[in-house]
C-alpha positions as CSV (number, residue, x, y, z in Angstrom):
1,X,163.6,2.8,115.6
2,X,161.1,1.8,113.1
3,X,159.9,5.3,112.8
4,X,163.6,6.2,111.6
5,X,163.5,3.5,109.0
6,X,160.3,4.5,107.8
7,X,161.6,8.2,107.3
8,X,164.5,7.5,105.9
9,X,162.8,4.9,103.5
10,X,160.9,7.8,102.8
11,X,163.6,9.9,101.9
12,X,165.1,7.7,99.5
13,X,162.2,6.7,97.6
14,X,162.0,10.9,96.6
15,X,165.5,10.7,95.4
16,X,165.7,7.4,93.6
17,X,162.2,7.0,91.6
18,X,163.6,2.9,90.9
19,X,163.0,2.1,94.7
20,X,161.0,-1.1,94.2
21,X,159.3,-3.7,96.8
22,X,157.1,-6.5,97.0
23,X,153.6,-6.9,97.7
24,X,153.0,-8.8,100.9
25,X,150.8,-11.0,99.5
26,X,151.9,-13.7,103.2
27,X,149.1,-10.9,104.6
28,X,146.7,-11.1,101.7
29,X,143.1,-11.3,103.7
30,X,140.8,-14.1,103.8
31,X,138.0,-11.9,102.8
32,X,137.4,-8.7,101.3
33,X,134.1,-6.3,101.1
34,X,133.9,-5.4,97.1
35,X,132.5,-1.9,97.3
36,X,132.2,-0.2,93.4
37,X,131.9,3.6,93.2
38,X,130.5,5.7,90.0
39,X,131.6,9.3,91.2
40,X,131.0,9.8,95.1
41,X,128.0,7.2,95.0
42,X,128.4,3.7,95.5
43,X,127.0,1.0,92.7
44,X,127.6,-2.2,94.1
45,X,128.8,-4.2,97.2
46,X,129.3,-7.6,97.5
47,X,131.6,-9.4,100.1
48,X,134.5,-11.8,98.8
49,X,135.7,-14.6,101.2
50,X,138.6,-17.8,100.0
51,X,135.6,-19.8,98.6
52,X,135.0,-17.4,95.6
53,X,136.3,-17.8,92.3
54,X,137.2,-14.1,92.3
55,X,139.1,-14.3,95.4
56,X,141.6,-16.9,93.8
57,X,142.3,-15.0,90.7
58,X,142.9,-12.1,92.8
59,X,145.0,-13.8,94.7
60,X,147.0,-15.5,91.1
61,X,146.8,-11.7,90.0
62,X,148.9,-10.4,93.1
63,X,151.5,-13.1,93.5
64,X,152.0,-12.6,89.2
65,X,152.2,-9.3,89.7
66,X,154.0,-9.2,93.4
67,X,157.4,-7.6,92.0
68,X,157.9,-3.5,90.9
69,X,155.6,-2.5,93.5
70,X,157.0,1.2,94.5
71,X,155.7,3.1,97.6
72,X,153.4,5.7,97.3
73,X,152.3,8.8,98.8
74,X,149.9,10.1,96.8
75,X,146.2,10.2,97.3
76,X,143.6,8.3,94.9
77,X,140.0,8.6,94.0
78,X,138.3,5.8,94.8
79,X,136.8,3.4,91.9
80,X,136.7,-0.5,92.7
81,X,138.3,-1.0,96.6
82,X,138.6,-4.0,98.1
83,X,138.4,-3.4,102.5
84,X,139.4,-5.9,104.8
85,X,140.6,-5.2,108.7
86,X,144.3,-4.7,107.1
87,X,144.2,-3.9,103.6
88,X,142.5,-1.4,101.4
89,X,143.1,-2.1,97.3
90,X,141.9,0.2,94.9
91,X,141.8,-1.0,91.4
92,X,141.5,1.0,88.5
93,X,142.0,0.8,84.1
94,X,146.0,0.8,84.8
95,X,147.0,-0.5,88.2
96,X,146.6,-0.6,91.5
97,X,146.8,1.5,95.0
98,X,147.2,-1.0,98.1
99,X,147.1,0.3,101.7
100,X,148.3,-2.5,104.0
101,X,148.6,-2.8,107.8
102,X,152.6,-3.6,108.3
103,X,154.4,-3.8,112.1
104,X,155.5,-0.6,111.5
105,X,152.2,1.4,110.4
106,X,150.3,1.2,107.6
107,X,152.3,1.4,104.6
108,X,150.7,2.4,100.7
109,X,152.4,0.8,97.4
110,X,151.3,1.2,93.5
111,X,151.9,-0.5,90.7
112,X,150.4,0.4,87.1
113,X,149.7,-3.0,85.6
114,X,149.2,-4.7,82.0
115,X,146.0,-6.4,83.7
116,X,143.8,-4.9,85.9
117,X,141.7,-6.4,88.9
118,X,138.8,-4.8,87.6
119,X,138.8,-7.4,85.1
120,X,138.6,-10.3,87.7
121,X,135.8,-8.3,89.5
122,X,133.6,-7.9,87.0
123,X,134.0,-11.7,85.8
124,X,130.5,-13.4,86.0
């Protein structure tokens, strides 16, 4: 049953380019690894947990921006991901690429954005 949904989710979101959702920010993690790349090669790793300043203005970031989120098929070099067990966020300049772990699979959203979460990781 869910696999129907999913496909015919799928189907609309090719015909009607406005199909918007939310980011699920009730299954944000509790910790994140930070891992930076500079072409294929990776330039820094650091681990986030609930503690960090970062963490809570990445967490303010997503619940300001958890609206106009549209889903996403599309493949994405990687620049600044945050991993966790189920979620993968890839931040770049203008938005952001989440891959979550739902009920029903994993699911991947995007959002351009006015503000990046670059900015919040590279804060001091």
């Amino acid at each position: 049953m869910y696999k129907i949904i999913f496909i015919i989710k799928a189907i609309l979101m090719s015909f009607l380019s406005f199909y918007r959702t939310e980011f699920p920010t009730n299954i944000f993690p509790k910790k994140f690894t930070c891992i930076e790349y500079e072409g294929k090669s990776i330039t820094r790793k650091i681990d986030i947990n609930q503690n960090d300043k970062k963490y809570a203005s990445l967490l303010t970031f997503f619940n300001r921006e958890k609206n106009g989120w549209k889903y996403d098929f599309s493949g994405y070099a990687p620049h600044l991901i945050l991993i966790s067990d189920n979620m993968k966020v890839n931040c770049d300049a203008s938005g952001v690429v989440v891959n979550y772990k739902s009920e029903h699979g994993w699911v991947q959203i995007s959002k351009l954005t006015n503000e990046s979460c670059l900015s919040i990781l590279s804060e001091q």
